[in-house]
C-alpha positions, -999 to +999 in steps of 0.1 A: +297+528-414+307+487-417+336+481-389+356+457-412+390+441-404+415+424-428+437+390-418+460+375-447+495+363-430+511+378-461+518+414-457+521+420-494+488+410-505+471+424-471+482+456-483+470+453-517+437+443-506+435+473-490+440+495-514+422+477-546+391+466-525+362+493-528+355+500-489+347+533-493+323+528-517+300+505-497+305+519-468+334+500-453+361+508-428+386+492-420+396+498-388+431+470-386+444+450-405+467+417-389+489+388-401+473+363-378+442+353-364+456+356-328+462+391-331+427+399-346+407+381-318+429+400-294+419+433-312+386+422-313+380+416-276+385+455-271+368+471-305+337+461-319+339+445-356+312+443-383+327+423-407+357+397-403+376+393-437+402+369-434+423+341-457+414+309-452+453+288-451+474+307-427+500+296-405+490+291-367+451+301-357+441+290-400+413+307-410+384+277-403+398+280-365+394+319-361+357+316-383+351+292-350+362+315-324+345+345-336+314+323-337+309+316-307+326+349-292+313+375-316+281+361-329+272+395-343+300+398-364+297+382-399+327+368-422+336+366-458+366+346-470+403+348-491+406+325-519+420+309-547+405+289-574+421+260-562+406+262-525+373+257-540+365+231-514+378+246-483+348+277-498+328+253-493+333+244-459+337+279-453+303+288-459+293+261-439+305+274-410+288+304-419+304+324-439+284+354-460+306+356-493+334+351-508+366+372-524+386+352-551+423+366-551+424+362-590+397+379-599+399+413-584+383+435-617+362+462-605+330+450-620+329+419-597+341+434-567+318+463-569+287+436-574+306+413-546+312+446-524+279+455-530+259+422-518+279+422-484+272+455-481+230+446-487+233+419-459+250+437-438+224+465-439+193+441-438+210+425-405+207+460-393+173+465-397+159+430-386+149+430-349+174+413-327+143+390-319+134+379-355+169+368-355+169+327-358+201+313-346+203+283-362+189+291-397+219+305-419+217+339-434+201+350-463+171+343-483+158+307-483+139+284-514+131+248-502+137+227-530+120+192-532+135+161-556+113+130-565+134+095-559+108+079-579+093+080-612+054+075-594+061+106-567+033+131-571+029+167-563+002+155-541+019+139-519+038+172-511+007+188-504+000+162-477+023+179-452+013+204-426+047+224-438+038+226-476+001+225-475-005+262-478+026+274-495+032+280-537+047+257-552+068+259-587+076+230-610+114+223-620+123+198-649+120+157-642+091+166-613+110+188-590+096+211-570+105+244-550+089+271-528+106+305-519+106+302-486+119+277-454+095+248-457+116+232-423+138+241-397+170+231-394+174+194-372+137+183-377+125+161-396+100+169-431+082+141-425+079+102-426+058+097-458+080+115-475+110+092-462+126+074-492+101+091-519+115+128-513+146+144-512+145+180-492+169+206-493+165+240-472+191+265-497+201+291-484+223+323-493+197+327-520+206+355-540+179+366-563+141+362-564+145+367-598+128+335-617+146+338-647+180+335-628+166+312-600+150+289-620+186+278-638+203+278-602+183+251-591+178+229-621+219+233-616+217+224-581+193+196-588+214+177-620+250+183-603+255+195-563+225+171-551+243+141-559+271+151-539+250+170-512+227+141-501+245+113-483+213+086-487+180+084-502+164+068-477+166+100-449+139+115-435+158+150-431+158+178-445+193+186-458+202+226-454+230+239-478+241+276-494+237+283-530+266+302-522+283+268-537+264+270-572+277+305-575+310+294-568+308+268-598+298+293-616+327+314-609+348+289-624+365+289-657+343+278-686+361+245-692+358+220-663+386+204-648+394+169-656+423+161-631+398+137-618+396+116-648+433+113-652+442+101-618+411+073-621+431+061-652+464+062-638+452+038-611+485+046-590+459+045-565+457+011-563+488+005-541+490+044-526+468+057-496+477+091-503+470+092-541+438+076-533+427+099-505+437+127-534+413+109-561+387+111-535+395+147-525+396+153-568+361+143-574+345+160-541+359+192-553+354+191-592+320+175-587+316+163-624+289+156-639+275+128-621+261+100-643+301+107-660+313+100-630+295+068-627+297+058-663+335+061-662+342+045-630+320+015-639+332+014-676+366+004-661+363-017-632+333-034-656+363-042-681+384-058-648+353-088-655+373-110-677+401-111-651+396-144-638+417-149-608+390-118-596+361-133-578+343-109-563+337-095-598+302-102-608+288-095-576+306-061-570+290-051-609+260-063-597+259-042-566+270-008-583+230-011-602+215-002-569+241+028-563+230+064-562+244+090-542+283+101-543+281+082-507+271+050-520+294+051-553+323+062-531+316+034-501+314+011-532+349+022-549+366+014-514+355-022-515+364-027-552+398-014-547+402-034-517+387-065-535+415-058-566+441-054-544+437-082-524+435-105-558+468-083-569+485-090-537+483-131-546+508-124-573+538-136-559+568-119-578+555-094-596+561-062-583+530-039-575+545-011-602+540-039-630+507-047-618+497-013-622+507-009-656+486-040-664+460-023-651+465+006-671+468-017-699+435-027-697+420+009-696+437+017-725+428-012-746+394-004-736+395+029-747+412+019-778+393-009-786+378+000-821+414+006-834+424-028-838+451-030-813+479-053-810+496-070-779+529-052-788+506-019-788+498-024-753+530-036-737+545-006-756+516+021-741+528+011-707+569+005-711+571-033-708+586-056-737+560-081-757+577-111-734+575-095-707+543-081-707+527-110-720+534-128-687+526-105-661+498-100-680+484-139-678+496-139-638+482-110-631+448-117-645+446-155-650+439-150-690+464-138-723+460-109-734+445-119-767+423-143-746+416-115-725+404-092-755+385-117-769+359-116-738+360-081-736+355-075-770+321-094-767+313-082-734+314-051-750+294-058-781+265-073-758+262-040-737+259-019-770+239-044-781+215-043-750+213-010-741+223+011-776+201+016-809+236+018-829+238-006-859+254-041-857+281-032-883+284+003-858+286-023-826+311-045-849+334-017-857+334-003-820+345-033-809+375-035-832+359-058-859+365-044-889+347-073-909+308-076-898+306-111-908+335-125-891+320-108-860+283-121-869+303-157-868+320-146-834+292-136-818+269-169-827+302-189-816+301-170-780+263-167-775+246-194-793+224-163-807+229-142-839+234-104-823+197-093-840+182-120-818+205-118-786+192-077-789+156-088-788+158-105-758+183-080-741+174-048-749+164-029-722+179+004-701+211+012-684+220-011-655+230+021-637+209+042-619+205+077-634+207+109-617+184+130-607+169+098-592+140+102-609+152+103-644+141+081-665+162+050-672 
């Protein structure tokens, strides 16, 4: 029988949780139940406990603190974790600490809690039967794959066959030249090794579920396109980076539409002037984890638009910095010295207040959005609740050009990237771009360039100035 205790500080739900949560039928007792994680440890210091389950935000000892306690003062007993859908990244820190699963509070139909149930229950068991000294102490629980990611197009298999750790072990091929091996290529704190330092990305998962290949397979191509980017602070480390698939599951769990909160507080830009928003935006894309060459395309599409503002200095060579990002580190390390480049250009505005500057801002986002619409001045000022006059002023202070001046340069800026790195049409470019006669664009173009847009395309074409993700990927 599982010695299992409950902690939730609300009595309502602990006691529904007892009742709808299928102990018996895995084996499960629980022996207390308590509305704080004092009380539990106190309990606990007297009767031995299997399995901790406890809510994570709870008044007093929260639930990170008691995971911590009974860490180092019960090693033996294991924890799973309360949730919401909205806590998604305090899961994740949760299994971090350690944690062996997780219990969503709005999804508590008896399919998924009998599978959930079922998998505690397995590890619980194969704990159990695994000698005491077999037991590492520093590797996490559960099943292990190593997972290795090429950061350049030329990386070999080869290579990975080099090292003493790889050398006699199967490997299996992912898409874009990844490779992974079911087992724990490297322990935890060393080091994979230095040839592989800046042409290798490795990553110890753990909490590995299934040795099916049909399901693992898809797991790990997930992992590598989406959680990686997020997951490996630079490309240039030599160590090996261990993390739970326990997270990819958890995506999984999610509902079927992603969340785009993200992208609307970017656009608001409200955290321009406000710590706490941008702290939030931060928080936002940690947690939603969207796709990540979106994330960069969209970031970069707007603070590339912020080029034609004049009184902005630092432009060109912040743009020409954000080519060599890669990781969510480096785009986020980069964001911070935009904003604090905008602002410090914003702040040189004498009179205006920083609300109006936002809204020209926003202004700009949306008249890049809805550039192939033909849009008017009196559009814009209108989007963002400023009179023509009005707007037409702060607009010129606040970016040192008109607004029709303004669109002008955008408007070709943006007709050279499609030109450069699209195969759409020229009268396709034209129209994008809000031309709605080819020819009078064609005429534009030649006046701006010196080139016809056929011949500026010939000498510009080429890929993405972004870097794509996986690293290897072509661009």
């Amino acid at each position: 029988m599982i010695r299992a205790i409950l902690v939730d500080d609300e009595h309502i739900v602990r006691k529904g949780l007892l009742h709808i949560l299928p102990w018996d039928k895995h084996g499960m007792e629980v022996m207390a139940d308590f509305e704080g994680g004092e009380q539990a440890l106190a309990w606990m210091e007297k009767e031995p406990v299997d399995l901790l389950v406890t809510d994570l935000s709870m008044p007093g000892l929260s639930g990170f603190d008691l995971m911590r306690v009974v860490k180092e003062k019960h090693p033996h007993t294991e924890t799973a974790i309360l949730t919401c859908h909205q806590d998604f990244q305090y899961v994740q820190d949760a299994l971090r600490l350690g944690a062996i699963d997780y219990i969503v509070k709005t999804e508590l139909d008896d399919e998924k809690l009998d599978r959930l149930f079922g998998r505690i229950a397995e590890r619980l068991a194969a704990k159990e039967e695994r000698p005491a000294s077999t037991q590492p102490a520093a590797v996490p629980l559960g099943k292990t794959t190593s997972l290795l990611m090429p950061l350049a197009p030329d990386c070999k298999v080869q290579e990975l066959y080099a090292q003493p750790a790889l050398k006699d072990r199967p490997l299996d091929p992912l898409p874009g030249g990844v490779w992974f091996t079911e087992e724990l290529a490297f322990e935890p704190g060393g080091e994979p090794a230095e040839k592989l330092k800046g042409r290798w990305a490795v990553f110890c998962l753990h909490h590995v579920q299934t040795r099916d290949r049909s399901r693992l397979k898809p797991l790990l191509e997930t992992y590598v396109r989406r959680h990686s980017f997020y997951v490996l602070e630079h490309t240039e480390s030599a160590a090996a980076i261990h993390d739970s698939m326990q997270e990819v599951l958890l995506w999984e769990s999610k509902p079927s539409q992603p969340r785009e909160d993200w992208v609307r507080m970017w656009r608001a830009f409200d955290w321009l002037y406000q710590d706490e928003l941008w702290e939030r935006l931060l928080d936002e894309i940690a947690e939603q984890r969207p796709e990540p060459n979106r994330l960069a395309e969209t970031v970069h599409q707007s603070v590339w638009a912020w080029r034609s503002m004049l009184r902005w200095e630092e432009r060109f060579a912040l743009l020409e910095e954000a080519g060599s990002l890669q990781t969510w580190t480096d785009w986020k390390s980069w964001l911070q010295r935009v904003r604090r480049s905008v602002r410090g250009m914003l702040d040189q505005n004498i009179g205006i207040d920083k609300d109006i500057m936002t809204r020209i801002i926003q202004s700009i986002e949306w008249s890049l959005l809805h550039m192939d619409d033909g849009i008017t001045q009196e559009e814009a000022a209108a989007e963002v609740h400023l009179s023509r006059g009005y707007f037409s002023d702060c607009f010129k202070r606040t970016t040192g050009a008109t607004y029709n001046d303004y669109m002008r340069l955008l408007r070709m800026d943006q007709a050279k990237r499609l030109l450069a790195h699209s195969e759409l049409a020229v009268q396709d470019i034209a129209a994008r771009c809000g031309f709605a006669d080819e020819s009078y664009f064609r005429k534009l173009f030649r006046q701006e360039t010196g080139k016809a847009p056929k011949v500026y395309r010939d000498e510009a074409a080429g890929p993405s100035d972004l870097k794509r993700w996986p690293p290897a990927a072509a661009r």
